[in-house]
N, CA, C and O of each residue as an XYZ file, in Angstrom:
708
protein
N     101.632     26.960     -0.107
C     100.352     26.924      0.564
C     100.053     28.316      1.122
O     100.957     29.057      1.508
N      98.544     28.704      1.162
C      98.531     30.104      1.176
C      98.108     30.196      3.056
O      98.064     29.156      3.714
N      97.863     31.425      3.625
C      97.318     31.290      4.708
C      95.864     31.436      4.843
O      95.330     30.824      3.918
N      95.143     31.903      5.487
C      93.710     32.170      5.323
C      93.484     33.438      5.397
O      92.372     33.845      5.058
N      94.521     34.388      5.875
C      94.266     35.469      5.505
C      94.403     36.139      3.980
O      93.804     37.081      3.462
N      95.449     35.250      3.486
C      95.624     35.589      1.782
C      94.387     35.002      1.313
O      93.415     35.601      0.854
N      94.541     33.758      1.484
C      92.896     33.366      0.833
C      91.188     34.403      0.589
O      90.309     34.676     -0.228
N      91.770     34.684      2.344
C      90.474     35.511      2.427
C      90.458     36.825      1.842
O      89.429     37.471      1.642
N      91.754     37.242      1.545
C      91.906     38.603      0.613
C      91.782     37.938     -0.597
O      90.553     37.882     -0.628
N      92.097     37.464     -1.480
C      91.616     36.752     -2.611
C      90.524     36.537     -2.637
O      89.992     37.275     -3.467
N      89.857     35.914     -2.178
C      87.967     35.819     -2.386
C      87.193     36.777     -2.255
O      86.098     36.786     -2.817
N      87.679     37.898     -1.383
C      87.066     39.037     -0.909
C      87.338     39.828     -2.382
O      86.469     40.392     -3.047
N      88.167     39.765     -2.574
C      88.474     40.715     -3.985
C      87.866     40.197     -5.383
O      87.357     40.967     -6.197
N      87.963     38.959     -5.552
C      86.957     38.193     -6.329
C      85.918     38.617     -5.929
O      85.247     38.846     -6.935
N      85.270     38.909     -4.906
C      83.791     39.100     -4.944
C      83.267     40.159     -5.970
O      82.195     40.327     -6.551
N      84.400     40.763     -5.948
C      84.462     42.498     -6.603
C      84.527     42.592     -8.199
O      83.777     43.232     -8.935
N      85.794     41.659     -8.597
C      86.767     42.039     -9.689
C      86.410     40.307    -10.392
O      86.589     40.284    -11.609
N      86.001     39.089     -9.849
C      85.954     38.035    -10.192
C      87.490     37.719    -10.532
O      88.446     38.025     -9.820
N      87.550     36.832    -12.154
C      88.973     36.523    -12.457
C      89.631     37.551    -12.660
O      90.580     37.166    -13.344
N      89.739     38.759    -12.476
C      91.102     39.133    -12.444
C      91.767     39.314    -10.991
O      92.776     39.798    -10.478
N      90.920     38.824    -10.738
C      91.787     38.609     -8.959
C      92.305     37.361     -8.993
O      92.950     37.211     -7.955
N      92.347     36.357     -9.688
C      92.777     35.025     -9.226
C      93.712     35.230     -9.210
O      94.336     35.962     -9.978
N      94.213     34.428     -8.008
C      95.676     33.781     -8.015
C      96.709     34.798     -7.576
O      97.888     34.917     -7.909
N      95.546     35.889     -6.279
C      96.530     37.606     -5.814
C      96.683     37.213     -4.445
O      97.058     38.031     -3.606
N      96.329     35.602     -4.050
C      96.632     35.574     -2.471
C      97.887     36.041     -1.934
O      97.969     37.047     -1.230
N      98.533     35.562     -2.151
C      99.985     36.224     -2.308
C     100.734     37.506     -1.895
O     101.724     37.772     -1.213
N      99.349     38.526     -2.982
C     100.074     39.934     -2.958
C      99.692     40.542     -1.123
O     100.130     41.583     -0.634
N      99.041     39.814     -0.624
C      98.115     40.722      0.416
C      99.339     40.963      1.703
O      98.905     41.364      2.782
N     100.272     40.810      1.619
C     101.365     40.990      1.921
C     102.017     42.395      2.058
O     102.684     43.057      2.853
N     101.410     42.476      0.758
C     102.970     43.648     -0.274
C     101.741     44.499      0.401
O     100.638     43.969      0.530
N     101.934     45.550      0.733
C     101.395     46.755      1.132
C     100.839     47.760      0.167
O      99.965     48.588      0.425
N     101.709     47.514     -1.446
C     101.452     48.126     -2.705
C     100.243     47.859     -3.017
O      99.296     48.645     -3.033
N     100.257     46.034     -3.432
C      99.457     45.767     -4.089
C      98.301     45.268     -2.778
O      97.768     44.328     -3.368
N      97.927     45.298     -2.034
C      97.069     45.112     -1.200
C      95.950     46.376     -1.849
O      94.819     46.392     -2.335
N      96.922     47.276     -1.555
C      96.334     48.766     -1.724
C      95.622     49.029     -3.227
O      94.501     49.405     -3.570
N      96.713     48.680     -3.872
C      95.540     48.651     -5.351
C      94.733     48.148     -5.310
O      93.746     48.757     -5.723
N      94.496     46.644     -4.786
C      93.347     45.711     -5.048
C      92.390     46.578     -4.260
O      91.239     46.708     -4.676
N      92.757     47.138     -3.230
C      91.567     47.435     -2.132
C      90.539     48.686     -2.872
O      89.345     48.848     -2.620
N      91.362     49.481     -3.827
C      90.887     50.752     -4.346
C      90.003     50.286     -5.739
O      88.826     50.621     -5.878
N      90.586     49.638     -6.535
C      89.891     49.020     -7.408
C      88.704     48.689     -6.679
O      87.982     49.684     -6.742
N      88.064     47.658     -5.925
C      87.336     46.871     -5.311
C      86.366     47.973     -4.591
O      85.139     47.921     -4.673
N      87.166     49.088     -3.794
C      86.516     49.966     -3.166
C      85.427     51.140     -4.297
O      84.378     51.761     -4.130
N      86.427     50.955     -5.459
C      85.597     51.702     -6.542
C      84.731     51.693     -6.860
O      84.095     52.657     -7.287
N      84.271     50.192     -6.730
C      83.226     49.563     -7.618
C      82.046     49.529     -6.451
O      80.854     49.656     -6.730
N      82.475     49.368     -5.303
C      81.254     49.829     -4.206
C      80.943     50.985     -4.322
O      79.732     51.159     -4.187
N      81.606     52.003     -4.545
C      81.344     53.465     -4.554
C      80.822     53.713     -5.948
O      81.683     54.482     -5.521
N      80.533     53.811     -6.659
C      79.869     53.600     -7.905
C      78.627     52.447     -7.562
O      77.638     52.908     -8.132
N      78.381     51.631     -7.135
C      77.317     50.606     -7.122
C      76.612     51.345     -5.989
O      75.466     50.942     -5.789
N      77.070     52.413     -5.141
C      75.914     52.478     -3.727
C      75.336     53.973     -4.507
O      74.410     54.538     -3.925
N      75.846     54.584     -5.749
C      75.546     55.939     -6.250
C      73.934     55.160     -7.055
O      72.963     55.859     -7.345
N      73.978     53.913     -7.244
C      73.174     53.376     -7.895
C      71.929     53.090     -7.190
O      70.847     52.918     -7.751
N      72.074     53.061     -6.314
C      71.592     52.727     -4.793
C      69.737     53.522     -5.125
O      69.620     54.726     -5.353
N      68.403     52.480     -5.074
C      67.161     53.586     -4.722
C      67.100     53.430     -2.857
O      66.872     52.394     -2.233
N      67.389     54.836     -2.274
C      67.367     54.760     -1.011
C      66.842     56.498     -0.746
O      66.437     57.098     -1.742
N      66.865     57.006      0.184
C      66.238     58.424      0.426
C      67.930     58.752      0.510
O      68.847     57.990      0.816
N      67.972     60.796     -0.052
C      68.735     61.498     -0.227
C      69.796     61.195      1.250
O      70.966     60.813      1.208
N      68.969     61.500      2.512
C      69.931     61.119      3.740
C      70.655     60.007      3.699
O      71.856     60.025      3.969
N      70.154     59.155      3.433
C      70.698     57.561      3.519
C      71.713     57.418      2.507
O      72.753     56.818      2.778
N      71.434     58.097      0.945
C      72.791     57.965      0.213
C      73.897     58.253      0.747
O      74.918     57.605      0.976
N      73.409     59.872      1.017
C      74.400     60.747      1.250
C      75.438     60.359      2.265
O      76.576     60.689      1.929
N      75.322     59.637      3.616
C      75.649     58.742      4.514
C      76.238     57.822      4.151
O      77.345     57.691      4.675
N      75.773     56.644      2.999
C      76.800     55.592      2.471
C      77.673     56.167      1.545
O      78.786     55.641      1.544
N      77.467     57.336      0.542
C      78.768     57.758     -0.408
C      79.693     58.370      0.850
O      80.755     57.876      0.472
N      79.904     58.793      1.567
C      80.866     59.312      2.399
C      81.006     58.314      2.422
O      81.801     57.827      1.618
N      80.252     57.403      3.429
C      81.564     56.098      4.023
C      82.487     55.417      3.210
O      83.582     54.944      3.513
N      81.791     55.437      1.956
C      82.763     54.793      0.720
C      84.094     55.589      0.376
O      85.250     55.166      0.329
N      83.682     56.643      0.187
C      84.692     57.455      0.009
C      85.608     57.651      0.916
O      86.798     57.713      0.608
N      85.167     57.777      2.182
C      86.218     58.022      3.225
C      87.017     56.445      3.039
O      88.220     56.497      2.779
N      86.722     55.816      3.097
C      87.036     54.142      2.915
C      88.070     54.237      1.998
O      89.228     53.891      2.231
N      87.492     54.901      0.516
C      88.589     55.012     -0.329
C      89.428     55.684      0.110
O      90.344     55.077      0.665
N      89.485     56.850      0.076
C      90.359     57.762      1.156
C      91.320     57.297      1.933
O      92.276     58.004      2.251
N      91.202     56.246      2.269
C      91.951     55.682      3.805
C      93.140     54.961      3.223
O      94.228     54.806      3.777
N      92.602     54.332      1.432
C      93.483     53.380      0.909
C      94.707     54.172     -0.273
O      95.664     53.582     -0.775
N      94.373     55.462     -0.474
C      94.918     56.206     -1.310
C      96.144     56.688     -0.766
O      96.916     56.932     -1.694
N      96.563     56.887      0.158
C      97.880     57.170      0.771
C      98.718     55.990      0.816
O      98.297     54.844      0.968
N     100.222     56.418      0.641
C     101.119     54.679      0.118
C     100.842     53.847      1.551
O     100.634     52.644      1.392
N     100.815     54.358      2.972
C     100.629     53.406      4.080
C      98.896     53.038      4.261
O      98.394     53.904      4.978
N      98.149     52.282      3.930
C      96.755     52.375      4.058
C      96.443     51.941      5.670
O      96.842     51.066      6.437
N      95.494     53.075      5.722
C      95.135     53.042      7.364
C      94.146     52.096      7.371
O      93.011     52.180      6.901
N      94.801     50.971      8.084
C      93.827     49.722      7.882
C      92.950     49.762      9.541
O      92.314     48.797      9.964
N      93.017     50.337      9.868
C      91.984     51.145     11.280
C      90.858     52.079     11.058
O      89.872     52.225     11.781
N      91.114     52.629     10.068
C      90.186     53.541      9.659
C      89.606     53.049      8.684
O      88.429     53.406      8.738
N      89.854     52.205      7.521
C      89.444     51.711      6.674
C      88.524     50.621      7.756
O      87.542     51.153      8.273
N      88.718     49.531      8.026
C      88.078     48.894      9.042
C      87.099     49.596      9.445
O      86.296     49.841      8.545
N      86.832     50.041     10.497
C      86.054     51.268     11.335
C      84.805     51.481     10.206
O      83.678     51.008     10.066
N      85.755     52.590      9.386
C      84.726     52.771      8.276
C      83.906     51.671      7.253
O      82.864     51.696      6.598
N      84.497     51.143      7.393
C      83.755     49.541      6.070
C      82.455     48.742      7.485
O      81.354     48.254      7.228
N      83.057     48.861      8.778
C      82.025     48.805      9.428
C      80.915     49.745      9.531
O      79.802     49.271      9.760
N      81.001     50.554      9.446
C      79.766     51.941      9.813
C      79.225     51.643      8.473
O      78.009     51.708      8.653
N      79.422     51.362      7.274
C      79.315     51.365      5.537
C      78.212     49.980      6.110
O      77.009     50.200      5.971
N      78.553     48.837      6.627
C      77.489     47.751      6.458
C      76.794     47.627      7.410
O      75.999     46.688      7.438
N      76.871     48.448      8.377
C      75.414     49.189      9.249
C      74.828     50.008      8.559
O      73.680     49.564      8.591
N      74.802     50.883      7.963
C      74.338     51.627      6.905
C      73.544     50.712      5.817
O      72.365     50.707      5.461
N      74.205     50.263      5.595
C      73.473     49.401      4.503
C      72.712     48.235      4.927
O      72.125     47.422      4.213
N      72.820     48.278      6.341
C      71.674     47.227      6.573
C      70.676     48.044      7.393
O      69.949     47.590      8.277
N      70.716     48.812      7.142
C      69.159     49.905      7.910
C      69.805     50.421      9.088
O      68.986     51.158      9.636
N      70.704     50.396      9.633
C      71.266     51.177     10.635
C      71.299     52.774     10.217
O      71.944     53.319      9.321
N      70.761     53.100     10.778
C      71.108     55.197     10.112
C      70.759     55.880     11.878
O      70.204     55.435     12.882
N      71.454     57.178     11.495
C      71.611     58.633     12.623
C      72.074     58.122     13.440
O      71.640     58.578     14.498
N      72.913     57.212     13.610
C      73.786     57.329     14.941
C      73.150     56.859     16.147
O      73.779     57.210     17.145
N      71.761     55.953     16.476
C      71.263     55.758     17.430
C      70.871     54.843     17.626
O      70.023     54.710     18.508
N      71.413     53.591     16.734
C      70.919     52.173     17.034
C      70.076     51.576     16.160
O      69.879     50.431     15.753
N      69.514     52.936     15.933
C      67.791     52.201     15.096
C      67.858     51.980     13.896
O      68.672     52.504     13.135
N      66.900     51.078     13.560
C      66.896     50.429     12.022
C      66.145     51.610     11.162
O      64.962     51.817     11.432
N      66.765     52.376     10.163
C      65.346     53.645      9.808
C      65.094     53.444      8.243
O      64.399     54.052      7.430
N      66.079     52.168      8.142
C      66.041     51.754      6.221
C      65.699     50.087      6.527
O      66.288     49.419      7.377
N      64.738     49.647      5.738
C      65.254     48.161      5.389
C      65.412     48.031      3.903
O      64.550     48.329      3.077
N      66.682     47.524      3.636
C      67.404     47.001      2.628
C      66.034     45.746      1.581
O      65.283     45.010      2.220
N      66.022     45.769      0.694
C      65.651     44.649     -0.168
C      66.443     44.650     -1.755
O      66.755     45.442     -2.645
N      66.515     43.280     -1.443
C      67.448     43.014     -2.529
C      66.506     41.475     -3.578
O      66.047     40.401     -3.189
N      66.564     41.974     -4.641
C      65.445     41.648     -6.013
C      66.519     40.650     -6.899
O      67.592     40.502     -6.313
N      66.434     40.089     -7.937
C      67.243     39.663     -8.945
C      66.464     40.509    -10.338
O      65.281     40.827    -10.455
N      67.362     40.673    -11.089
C      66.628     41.516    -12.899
C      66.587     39.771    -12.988
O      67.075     38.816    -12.384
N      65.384     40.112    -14.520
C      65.846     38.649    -15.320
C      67.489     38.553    -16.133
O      67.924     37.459    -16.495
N      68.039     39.455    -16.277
C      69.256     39.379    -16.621
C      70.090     38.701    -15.528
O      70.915     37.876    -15.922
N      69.994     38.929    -14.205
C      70.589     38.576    -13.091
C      70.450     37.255    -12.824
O      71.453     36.557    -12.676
N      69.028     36.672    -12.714
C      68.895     35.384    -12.652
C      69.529     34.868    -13.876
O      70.455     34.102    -13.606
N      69.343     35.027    -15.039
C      69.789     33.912    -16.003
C      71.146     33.758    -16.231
O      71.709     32.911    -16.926
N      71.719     34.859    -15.432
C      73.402     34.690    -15.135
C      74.013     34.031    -14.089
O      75.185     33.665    -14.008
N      72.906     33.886    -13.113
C      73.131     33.049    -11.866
C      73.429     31.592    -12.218
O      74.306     30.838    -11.795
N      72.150     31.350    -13.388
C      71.629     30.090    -13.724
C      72.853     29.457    -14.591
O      73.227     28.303    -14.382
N      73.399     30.213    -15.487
C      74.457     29.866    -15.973
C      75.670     29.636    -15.147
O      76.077     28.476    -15.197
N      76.280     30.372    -14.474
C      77.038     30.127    -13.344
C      77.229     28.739    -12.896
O      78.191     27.975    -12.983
N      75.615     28.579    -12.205
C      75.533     27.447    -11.453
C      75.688     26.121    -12.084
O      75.456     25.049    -11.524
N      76.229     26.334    -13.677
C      76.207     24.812    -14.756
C      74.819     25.062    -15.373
O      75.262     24.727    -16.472
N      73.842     25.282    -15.579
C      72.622     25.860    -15.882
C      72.806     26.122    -17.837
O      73.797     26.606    -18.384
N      71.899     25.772    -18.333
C      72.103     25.740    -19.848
C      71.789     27.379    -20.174
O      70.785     28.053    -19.943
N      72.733     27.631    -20.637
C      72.399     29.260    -21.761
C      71.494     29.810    -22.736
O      71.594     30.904    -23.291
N      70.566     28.905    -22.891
C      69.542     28.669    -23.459
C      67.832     28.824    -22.351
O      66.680     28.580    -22.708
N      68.338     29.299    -21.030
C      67.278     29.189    -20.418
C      65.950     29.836    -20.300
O      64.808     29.441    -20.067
N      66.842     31.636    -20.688
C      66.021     32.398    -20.869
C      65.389     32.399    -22.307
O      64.783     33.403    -22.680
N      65.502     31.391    -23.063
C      64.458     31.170    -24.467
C      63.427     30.110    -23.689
O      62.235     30.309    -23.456
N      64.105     29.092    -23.398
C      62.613     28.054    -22.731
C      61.889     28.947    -21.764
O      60.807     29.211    -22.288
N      61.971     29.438    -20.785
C      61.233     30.508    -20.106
C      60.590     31.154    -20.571
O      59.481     31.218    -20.041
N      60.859     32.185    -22.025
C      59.733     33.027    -22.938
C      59.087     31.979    -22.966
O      58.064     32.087    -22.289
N      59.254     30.607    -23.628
C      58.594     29.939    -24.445
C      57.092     29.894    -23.264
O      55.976     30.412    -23.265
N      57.989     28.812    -22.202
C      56.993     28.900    -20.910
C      56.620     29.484    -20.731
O      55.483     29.138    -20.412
N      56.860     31.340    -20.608
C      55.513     32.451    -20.425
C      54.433     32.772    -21.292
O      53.306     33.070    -20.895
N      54.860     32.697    -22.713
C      53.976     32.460    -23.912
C      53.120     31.320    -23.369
O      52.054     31.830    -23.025
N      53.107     30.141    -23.161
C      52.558     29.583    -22.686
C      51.081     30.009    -21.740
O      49.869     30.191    -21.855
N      51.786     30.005    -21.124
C      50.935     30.543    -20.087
C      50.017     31.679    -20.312
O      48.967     31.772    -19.677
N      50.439     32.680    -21.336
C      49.925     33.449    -21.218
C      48.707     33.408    -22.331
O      47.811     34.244    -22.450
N      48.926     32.139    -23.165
C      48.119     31.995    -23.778
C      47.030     31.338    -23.355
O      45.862     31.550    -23.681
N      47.603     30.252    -22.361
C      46.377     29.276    -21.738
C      45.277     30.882    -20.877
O      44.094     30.889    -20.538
N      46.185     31.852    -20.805
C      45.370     32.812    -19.492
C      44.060     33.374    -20.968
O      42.857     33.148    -21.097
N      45.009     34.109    -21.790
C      43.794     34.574    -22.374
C      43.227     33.892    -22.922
O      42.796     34.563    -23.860
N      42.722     32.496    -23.067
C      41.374     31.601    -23.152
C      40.735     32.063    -22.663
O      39.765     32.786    -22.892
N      41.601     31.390    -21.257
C      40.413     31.485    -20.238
C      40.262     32.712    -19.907
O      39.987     32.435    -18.739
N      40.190     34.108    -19.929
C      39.663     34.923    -19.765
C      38.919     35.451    -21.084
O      38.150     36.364    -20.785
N      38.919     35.198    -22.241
C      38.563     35.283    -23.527
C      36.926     34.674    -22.984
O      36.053     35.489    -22.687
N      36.666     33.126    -22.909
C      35.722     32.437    -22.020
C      34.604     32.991    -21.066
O      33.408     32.703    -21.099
N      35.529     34.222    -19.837
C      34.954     34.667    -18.989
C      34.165     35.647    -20.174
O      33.251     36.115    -19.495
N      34.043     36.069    -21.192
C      33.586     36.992    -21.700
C      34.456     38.230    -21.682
O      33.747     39.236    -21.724
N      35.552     38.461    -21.640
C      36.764     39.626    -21.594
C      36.850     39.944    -22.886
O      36.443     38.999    -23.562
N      37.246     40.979    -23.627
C      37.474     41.585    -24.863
C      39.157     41.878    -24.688
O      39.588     42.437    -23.680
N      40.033     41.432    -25.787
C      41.295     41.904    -26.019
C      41.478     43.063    -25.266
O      42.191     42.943    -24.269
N      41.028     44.097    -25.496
C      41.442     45.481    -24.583
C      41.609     44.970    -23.469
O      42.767     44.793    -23.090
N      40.198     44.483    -22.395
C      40.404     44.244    -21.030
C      41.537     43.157    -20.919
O      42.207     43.315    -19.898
N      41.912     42.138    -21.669
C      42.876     41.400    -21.411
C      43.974     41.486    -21.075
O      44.717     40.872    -20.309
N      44.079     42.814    -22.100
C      45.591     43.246    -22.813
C      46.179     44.541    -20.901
O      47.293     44.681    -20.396
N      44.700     45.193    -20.441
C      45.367     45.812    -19.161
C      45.344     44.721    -17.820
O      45.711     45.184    -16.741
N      44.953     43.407    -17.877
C      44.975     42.456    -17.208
C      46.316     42.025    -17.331
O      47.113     42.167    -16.403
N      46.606     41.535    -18.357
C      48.390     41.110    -18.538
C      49.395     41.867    -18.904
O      50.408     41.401    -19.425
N      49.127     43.707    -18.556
C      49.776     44.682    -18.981
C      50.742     44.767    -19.837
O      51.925     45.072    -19.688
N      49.888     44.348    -21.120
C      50.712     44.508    -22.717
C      49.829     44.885    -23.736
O      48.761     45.384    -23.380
N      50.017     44.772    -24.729
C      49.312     45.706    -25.579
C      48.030     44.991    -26.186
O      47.767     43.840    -25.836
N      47.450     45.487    -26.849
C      45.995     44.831    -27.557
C      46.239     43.977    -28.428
O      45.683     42.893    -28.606
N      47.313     44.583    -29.145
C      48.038     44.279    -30.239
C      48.801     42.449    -29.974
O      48.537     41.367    -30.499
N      49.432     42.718    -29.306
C      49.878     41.273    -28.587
C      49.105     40.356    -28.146
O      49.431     39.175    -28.022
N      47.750     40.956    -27.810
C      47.013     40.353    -27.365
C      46.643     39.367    -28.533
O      47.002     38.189    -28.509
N      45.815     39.981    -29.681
C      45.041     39.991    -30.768
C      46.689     38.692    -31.664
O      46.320     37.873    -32.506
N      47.921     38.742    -31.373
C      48.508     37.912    -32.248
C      48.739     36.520    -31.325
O      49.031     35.407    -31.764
N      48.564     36.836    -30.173
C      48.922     35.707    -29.047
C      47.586     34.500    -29.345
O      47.498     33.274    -29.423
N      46.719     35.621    -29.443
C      44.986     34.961    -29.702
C      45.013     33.857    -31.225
O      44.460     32.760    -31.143
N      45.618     34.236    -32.389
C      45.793     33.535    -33.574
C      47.076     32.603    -33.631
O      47.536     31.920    -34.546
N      47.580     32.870    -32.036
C      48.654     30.917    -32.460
C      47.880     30.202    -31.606
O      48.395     29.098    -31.429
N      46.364     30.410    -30.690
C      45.823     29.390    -30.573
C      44.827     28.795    -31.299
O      44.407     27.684    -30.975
């Protein structure tokens, strides 16, 4: 039986690495492998915040903290005080905390791609097939739209910068109704 602190190092690292963390409650013990998992895991934040659309100050502010973070785990004893410390200042940062004075000077927003959702959707038991019924459903729709704007008296061109796609699409969308 594990404790909740192994657990919670296991899930925490899954958040990161998914299955190849299963089944590392265990290691969070060993001081070795704590440390690998933490650098791996820490990697992939530091690479994902370079990805980051935020202003030059605000990067520049979260790649240090990452790095110093990494930093902390790269020596064989990992300074789990400084790492701490720092992984705190890293998610004030990233939640609009910036300059050292309390104030909120970023707000964070966070979007899904359609790639993102239809991976969620799968996840969740969700059929793999979703993102085809969905085209189908936007075709849809987008055909019922240019009727009815066809109706209002609209010409393909104006349609085509109404549903920002081409004329061309327009003009073949128009002959499967």
């Amino acid at each position: 039986m594990h404790t909740s602190e192994e657990l919670d190092f296991e899930m925490t690292i899954q958040l990161f690495l998914g299955d190849k963390a299963s089944n590392i409650a265990g290691q969070v013990s060993s001081q070795k492998h704590r440390r690998e998992w933490l650098t791996k895991a820490l990697r992939l934040v530091a690479k994902r915040i370079h990805e980051l659309d935020t202003t030059t100050r605000h990067k520049e502010a979260l790649v240090s903290c990452a790095e110093r973070a990494l930093r902390a785990t790269e020596s064989q004893k990992i300074s789990e005080a400084e790492c701490s410390v720092t992984l705190l200042r890293l998610i004030g940062q990233l939640a609009g905390f910036t300059g050292g004075r309390g104030a909120i000077l970023c707000t964070p927003v966070y979007y899904q791609t359609a790639a993102q959702h239809y991976t969620e959707a799968v996840y969740e038991g969700g059929d793999a097939m979703q993102d085809y019924y969905d085209e189908k459903n936007a075709i849809a729709v987008r055909k019922r739209l240019i009727t009815q704007l066809k109706s209002e008296g609209l010409g393909d061109f104006q349609i085509s910068l109404i549903l920002n796609t081409s004329e061309y699409q327009i003009k073949e969308l128009r002959k499967e109704l």
